[in-house]
Kinemage of the C-alpha trace (Angstrom):
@kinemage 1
@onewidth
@group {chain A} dominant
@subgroup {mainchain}
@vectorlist {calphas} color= white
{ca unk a 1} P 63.499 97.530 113.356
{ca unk a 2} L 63.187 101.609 113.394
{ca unk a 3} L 65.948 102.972 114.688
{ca unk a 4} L 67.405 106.354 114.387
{ca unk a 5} L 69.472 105.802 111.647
{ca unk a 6} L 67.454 104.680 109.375
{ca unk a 7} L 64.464 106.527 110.244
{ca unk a 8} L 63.543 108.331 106.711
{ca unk a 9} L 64.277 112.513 106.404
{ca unk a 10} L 65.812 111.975 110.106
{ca unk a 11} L 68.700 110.158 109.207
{ca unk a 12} L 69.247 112.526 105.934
{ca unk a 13} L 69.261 115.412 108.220
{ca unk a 14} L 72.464 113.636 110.628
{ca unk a 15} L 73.523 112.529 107.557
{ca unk a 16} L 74.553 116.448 105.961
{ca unk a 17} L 74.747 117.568 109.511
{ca unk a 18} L 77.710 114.865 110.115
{ca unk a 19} L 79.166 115.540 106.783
{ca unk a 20} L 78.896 119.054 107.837
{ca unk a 21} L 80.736 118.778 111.494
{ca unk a 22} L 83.301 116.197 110.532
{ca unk a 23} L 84.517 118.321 107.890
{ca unk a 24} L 84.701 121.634 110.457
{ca unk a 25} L 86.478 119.357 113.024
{ca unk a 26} L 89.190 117.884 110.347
{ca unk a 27} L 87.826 114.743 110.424
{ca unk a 28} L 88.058 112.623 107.293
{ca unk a 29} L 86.138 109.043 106.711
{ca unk a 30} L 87.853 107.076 104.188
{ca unk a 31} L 86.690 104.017 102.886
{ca unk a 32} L 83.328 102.199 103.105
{ca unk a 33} L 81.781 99.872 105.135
{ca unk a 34} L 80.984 96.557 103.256
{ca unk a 35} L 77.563 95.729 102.109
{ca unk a 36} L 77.190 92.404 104.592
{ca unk a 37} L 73.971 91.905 105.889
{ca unk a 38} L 75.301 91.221 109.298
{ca unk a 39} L 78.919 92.368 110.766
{ca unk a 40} L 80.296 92.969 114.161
{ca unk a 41} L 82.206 96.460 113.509
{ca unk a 42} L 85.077 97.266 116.254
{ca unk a 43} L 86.405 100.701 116.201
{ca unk a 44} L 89.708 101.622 118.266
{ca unk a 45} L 91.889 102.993 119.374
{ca unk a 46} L 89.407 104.484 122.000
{ca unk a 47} L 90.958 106.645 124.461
{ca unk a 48} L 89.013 110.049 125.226
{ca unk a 49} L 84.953 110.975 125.731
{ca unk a 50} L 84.693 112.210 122.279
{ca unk a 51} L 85.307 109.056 120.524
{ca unk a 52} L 81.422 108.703 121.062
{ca unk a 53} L 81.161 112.032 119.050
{ca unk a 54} L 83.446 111.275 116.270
{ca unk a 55} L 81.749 107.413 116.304
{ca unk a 56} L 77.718 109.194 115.721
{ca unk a 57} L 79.431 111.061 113.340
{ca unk a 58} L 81.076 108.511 111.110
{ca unk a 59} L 78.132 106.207 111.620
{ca unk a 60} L 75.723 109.213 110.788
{ca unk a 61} L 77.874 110.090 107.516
{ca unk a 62} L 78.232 106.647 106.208
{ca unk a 63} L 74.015 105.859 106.945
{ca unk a 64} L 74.999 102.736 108.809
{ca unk a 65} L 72.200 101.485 111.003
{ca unk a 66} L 73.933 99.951 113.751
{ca unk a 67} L 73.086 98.289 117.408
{ca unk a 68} L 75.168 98.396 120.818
{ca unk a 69} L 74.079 96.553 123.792
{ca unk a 70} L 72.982 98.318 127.171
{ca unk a 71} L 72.123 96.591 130.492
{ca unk a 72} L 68.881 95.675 130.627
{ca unk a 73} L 68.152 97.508 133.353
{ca unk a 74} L 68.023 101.071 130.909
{ca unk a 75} L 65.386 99.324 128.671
{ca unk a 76} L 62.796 98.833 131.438
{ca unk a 77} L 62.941 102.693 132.389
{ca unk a 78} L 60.681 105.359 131.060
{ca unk a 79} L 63.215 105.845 128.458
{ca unk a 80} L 63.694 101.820 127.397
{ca unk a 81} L 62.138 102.995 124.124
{ca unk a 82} L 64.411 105.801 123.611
{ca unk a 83} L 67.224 103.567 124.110
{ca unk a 84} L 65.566 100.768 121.807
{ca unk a 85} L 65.395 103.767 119.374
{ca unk a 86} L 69.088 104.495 119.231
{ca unk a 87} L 69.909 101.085 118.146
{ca unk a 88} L 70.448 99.593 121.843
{ca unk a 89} L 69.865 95.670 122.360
{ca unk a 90} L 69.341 95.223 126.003
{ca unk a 91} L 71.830 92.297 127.709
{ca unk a 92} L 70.933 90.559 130.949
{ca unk a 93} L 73.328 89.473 133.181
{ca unk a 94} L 70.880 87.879 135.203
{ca unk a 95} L 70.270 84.804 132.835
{ca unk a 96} L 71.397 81.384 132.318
{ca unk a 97} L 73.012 82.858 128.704
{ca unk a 98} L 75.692 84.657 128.853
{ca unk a 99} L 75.850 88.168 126.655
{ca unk a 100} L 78.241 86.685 123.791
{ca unk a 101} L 75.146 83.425 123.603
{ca unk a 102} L 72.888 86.838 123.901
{ca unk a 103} L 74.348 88.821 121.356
{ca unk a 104} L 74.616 85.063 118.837
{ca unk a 105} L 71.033 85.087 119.109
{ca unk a 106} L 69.953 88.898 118.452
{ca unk a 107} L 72.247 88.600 115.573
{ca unk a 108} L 70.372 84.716 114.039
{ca unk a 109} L 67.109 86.838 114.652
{ca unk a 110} L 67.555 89.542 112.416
{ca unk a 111} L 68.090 90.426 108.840
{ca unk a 112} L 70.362 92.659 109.020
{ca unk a 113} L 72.763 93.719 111.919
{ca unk a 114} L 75.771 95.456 112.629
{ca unk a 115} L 76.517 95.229 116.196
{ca unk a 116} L 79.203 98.118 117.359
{ca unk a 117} L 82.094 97.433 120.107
{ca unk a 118} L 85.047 99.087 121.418
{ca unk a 119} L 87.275 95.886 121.661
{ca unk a 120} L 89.300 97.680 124.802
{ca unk a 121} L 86.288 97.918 126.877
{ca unk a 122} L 87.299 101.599 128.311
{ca unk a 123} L 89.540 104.875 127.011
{ca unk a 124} L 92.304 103.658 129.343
{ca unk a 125} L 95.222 101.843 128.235
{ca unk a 126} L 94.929 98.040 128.640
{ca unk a 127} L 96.687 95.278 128.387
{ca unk a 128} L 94.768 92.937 126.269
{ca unk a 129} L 92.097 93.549 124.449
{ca unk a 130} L 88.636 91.833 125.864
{ca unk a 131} L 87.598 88.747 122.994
{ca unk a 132} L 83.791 89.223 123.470
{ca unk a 133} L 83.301 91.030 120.102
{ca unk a 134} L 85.614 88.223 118.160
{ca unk a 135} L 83.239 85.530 120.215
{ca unk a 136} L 80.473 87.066 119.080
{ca unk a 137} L 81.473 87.689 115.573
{ca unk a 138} L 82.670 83.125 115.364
{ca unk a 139} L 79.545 82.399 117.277
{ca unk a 140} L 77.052 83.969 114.799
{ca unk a 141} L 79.049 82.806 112.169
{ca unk a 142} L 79.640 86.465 110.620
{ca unk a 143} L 82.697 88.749 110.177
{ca unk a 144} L 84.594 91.250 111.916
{ca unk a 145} L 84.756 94.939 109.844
{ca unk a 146} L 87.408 97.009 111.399
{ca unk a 147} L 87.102 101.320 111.868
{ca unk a 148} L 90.932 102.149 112.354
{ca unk a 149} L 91.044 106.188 113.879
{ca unk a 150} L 93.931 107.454 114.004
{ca unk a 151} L 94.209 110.847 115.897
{ca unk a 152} L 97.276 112.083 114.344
{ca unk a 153} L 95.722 112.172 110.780
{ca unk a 154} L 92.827 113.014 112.065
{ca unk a 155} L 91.050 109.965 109.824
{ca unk a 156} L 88.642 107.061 110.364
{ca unk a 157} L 89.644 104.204 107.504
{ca unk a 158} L 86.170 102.007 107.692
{ca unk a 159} L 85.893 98.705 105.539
{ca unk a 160} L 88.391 96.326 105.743
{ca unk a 161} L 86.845 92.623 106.707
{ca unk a 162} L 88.387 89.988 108.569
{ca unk a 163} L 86.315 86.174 108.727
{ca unk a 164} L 87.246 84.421 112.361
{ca unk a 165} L 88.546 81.049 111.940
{ca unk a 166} L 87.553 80.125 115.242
{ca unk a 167} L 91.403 80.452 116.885
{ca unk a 168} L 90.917 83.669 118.670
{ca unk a 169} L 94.609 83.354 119.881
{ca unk a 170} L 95.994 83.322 116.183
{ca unk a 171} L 93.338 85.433 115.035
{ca unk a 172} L 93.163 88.587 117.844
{ca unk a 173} L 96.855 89.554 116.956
{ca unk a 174} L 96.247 89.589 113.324
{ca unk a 175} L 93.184 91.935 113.679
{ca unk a 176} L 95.255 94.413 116.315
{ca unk a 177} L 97.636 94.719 113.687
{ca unk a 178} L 95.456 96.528 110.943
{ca unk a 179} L 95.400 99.221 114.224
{ca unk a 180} L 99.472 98.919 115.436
{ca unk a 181} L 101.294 102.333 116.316
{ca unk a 182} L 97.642 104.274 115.830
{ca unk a 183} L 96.964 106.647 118.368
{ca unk a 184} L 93.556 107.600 119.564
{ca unk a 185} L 92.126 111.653 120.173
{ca unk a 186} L 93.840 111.723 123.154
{ca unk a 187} L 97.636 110.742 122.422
{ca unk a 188} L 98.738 110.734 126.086
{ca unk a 189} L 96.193 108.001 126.676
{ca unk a 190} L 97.886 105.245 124.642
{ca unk a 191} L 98.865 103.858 121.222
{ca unk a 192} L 97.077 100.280 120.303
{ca unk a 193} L 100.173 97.814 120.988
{ca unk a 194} L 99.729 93.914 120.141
{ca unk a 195} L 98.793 91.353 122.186
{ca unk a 196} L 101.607 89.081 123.631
């Protein structure tokens, strides 16, 4: 599928233009993403509006072609295709299959995919993480990658890959401790804390 990230000369172009802005802003991307056909990437700690920024402009930089999933209600506007075209995968809540079953079989019917989530669901603090992306991730049978910001450095570190076992309760504390004492853009928001 087209999408704007790998569209050819486009993604180039966001490509030097991210390279461009992250260095201005301080921002440094270390590491690489693995080359996996399929992943689930999580990114975190995510605790201000311009985590979406500094997210385009990682994924720009490191010419990732990534998917996120949108109601399905934005992909039947006039601007469904637009949406399609940024690497959204439309999820409806109004069927029998739930979004995790949803998001398993987007995932089995493509060749490649690398579906992005923000495992705390909002830039507040929370208590727990929400499991959907580690459900999604055993389900499809693929691994988790992990993008680790940390606002005090001012760096992304992109690459390191965990495999589920299938115990989300053993496995969820191990993965929110490659992020432990990180804090996100906004420091006053929260620090990523583990999971009791």
């Amino acid at each position: 599928m087209t999408t704007i990230f790998n569209t050819p000369l486009l993604s180039k172009f966001l490509q030097i233009l991210a390279t461009i802005w992250l260095r201005l802003t301080g921002w440094r991307v270390l590491g690489q993403l693995p080359e996996l056909p399929k992943y689930v990437l999580i990114g975190a700690p995510h605790t201000s509006n311009w985590d979406f920024m500094l997210f385009l402009g990682v994924i720009f930089k490191l010419g990732a072609n990534v998917r996120y999933m949108g109601k399905a209600e934005i992909f039947r506007s006039p601007l469904g295709f637009f949406f399609r075209y940024c690497g959204g995968i439309p999820v409806d809540r109004s069927k029998s299959t739930g979004l995790v079953e949803q998001m398993v079989q987007a995932c089995q019917a493509s060749e490649r995919f690398i579906l992005t989530i923000a495992p705390e669901g909002t830039r507040h603090h929370v208590a727990g993480w929400k499991s959907g992306f580690y459900h999604i991730a055993a389900g499809a049978g693929i691994p988790i990658v992990l993008a680790v910001l940390d606002g005090k450095q001012k760096t992304v570190q992109v690459g390191q890959v965990f495999h589920p076992t299938g115990n989300v309760d053993a496995d969820l504390p191990v993965i929110q401790g490659f992020f432990a004492g990180k804090q996100g853009i906004n420091p006053r928001r929260k620090y990523i804390t583990l999971q009791s």
